[in-house]
C-alpha positions as CSV (number, residue, x, y, z in Angstrom):
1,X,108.2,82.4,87.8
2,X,107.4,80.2,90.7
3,X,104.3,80.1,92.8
4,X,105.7,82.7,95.4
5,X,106.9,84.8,92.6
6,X,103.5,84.9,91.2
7,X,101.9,86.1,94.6
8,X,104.3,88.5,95.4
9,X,103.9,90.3,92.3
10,X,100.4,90.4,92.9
11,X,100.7,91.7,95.9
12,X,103.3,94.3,95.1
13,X,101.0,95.5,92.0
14,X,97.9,96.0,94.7
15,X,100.1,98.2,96.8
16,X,101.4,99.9,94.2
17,X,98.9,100.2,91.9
18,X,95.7,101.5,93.9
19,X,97.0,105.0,94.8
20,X,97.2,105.6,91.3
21,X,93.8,105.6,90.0
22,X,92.5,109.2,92.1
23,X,89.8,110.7,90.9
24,X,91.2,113.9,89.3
25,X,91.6,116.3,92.0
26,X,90.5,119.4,91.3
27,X,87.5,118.2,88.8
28,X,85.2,116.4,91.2
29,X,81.4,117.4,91.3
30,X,80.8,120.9,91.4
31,X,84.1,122.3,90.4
32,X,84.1,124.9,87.9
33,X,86.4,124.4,84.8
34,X,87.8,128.0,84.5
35,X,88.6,127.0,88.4
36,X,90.1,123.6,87.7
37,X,92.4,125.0,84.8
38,X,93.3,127.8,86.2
39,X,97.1,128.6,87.4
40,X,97.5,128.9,90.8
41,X,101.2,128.9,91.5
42,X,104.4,131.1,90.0
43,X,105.1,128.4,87.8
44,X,101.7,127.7,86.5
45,X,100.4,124.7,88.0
46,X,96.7,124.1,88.4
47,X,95.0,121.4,89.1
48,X,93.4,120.4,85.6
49,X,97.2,120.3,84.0
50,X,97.9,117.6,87.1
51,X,95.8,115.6,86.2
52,X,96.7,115.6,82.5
53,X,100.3,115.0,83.2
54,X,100.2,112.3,85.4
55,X,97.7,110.8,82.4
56,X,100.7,111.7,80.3
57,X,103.7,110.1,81.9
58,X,101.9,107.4,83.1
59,X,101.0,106.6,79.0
60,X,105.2,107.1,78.2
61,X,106.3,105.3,81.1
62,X,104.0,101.9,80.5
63,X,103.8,102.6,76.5
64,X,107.0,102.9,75.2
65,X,109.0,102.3,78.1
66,X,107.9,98.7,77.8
67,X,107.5,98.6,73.5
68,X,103.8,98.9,74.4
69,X,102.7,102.4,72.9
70,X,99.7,104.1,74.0
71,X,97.2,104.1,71.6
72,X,96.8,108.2,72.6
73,X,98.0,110.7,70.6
74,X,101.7,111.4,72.6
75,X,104.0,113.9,71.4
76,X,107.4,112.8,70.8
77,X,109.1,112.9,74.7
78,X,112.0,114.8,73.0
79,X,109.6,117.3,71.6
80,X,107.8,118.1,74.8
81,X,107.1,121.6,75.5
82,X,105.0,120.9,78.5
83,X,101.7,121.3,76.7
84,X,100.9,118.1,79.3
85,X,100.9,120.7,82.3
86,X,97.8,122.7,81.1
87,X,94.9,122.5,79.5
88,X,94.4,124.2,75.9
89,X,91.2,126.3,75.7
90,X,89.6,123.7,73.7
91,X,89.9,120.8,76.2
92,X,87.2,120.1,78.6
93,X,88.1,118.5,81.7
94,X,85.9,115.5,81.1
95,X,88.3,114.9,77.9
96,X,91.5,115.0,79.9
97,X,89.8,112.8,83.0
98,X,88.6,110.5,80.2
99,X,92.3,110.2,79.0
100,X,93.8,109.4,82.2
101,X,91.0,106.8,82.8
102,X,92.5,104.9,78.9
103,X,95.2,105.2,80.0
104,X,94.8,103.3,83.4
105,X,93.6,100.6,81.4
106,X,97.0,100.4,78.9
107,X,99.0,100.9,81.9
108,X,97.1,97.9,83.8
109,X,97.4,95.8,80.9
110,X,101.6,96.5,80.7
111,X,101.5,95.8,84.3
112,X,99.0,92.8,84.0
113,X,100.7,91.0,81.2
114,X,104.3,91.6,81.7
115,X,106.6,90.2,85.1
116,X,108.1,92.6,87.5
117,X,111.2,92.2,86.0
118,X,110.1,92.2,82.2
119,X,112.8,95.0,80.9
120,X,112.4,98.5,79.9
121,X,114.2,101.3,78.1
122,X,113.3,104.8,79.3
123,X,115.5,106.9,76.4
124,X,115.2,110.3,79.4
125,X,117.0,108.6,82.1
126,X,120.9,109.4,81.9
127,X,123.2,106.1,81.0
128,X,123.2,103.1,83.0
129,X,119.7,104.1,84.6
130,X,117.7,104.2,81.2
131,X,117.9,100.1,81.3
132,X,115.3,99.2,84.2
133,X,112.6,97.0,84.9
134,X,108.7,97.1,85.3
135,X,109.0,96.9,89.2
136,X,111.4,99.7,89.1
137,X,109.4,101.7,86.7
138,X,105.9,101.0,88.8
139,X,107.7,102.7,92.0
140,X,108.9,105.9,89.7
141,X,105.6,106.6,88.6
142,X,103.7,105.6,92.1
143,X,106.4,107.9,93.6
144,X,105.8,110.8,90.7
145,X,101.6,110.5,91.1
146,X,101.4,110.4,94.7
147,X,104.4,114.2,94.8
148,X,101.0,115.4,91.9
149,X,98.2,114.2,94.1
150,X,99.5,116.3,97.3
151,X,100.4,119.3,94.7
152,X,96.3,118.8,93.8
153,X,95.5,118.9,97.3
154,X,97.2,121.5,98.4
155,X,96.3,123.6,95.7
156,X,92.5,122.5,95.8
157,X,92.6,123.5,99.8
158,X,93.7,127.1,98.4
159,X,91.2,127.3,96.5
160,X,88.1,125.7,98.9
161,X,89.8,125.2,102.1
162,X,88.4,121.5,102.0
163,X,91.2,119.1,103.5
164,X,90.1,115.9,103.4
165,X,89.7,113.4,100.9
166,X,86.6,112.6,100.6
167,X,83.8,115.2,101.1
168,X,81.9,112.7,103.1
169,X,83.8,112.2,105.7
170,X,85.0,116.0,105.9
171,X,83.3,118.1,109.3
172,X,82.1,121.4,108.5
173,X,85.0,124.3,108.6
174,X,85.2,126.1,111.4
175,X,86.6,129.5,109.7
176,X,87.1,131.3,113.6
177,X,89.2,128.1,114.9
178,X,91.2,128.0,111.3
179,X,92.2,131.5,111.5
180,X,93.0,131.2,115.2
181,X,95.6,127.9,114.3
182,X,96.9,129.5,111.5
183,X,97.5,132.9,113.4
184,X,99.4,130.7,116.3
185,X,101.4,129.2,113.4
186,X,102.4,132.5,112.1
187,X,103.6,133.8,115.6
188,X,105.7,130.8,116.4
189,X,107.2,130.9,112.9
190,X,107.8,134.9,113.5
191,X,109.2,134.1,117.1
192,X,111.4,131.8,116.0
193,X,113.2,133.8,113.2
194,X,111.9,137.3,113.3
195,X,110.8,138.2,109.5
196,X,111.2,141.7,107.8
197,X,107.8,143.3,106.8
């Protein structure tokens, strides 16, 4: 690896890497647990599982993709029930964001110490994508945490109405002027293709 190789790795792994490390939507200051594990969709996602199962496939995909197994207890991939998707009654959510935080730092030491092409084996891929690289691999799961962090935010906005990412830099909500856009929304959509009550 020459010079330029070495400083565009680094810069692909700062693009790539900083979205990853959110802050656990759904359990930031304030939020109640029964709230944060909650499911809040057909299928069962809430906003606590989220953030366990990103912490999950990001310890498969720079563990044992790579020969570099997370030192947390994994279930076999083949044996996955998706237990990762919720949290059991006995888990708080300061255990699960304490998981995902180890394993940012396994997954920054696999991206850290190995080259953007350093090969991988992910044995859940069909034949010829299971053979990849690091690079490759960094995209899937940047791609795969950012689809989770907009399920988190939607879901949170359901649940608070907050839309922003920061509470800081959030203006208070104007519930009249919400109703009124969302009401405007909901004739246009009607207009447009008239619905069956």
């Amino acid at each position: 690896m020459n010079a330029s190789d070495a400083e565009t790795g680094a810069s692909a792994r700062l693009v790539l890497c900083g979205p990853w490390q959110f802050e656990g939507a759904g359990t930031r200051p304030g939020a109640m647990p029964s709230v944060a594990r909650r499911p809040l969709t057909a299928t069962g996602t809430n906003l606590l599982g989220l953030v366990k199962h990103v912490a999950t496939v990001e310890a498969r995909y720079f563990g044992e993709v790579f020969d570099r197994p997370s030192p947390e207890p994994l279930s076999q991939w083949q044996d996955s029930d998706s237990n990762d998707q919720w949290a059991a009654e006995d888990e708080t959510p300061d255990q699960i964001i304490r998981f995902y935080r180890r394993t940012w730092e396994h997954s920054d030491a696999t991206i850290n110490e190995l080259p953007l092409d350093a090969p991988g084996h992910v044995p859940w891929w069909p034949e010829p994508y299971s053979s990849t690289n690091l690079f490759a691999v960094m995209t899937h799961v940047l791609s795969e945490t950012a689809r989770h962090a907009g399920h988190a935010d939607i879901l949170r906005e359901g649940l608070d109405g907050r839309t922003g990412l920061r509470a800081e830099h959030e203006r208070q909500i104007d519930e009249e002027a919400r109703a009124a856009h969302r009401a405007k929304i909901e004739q246009a959509a009607r207009s447009a293709a008239p619905i069956k009550p």
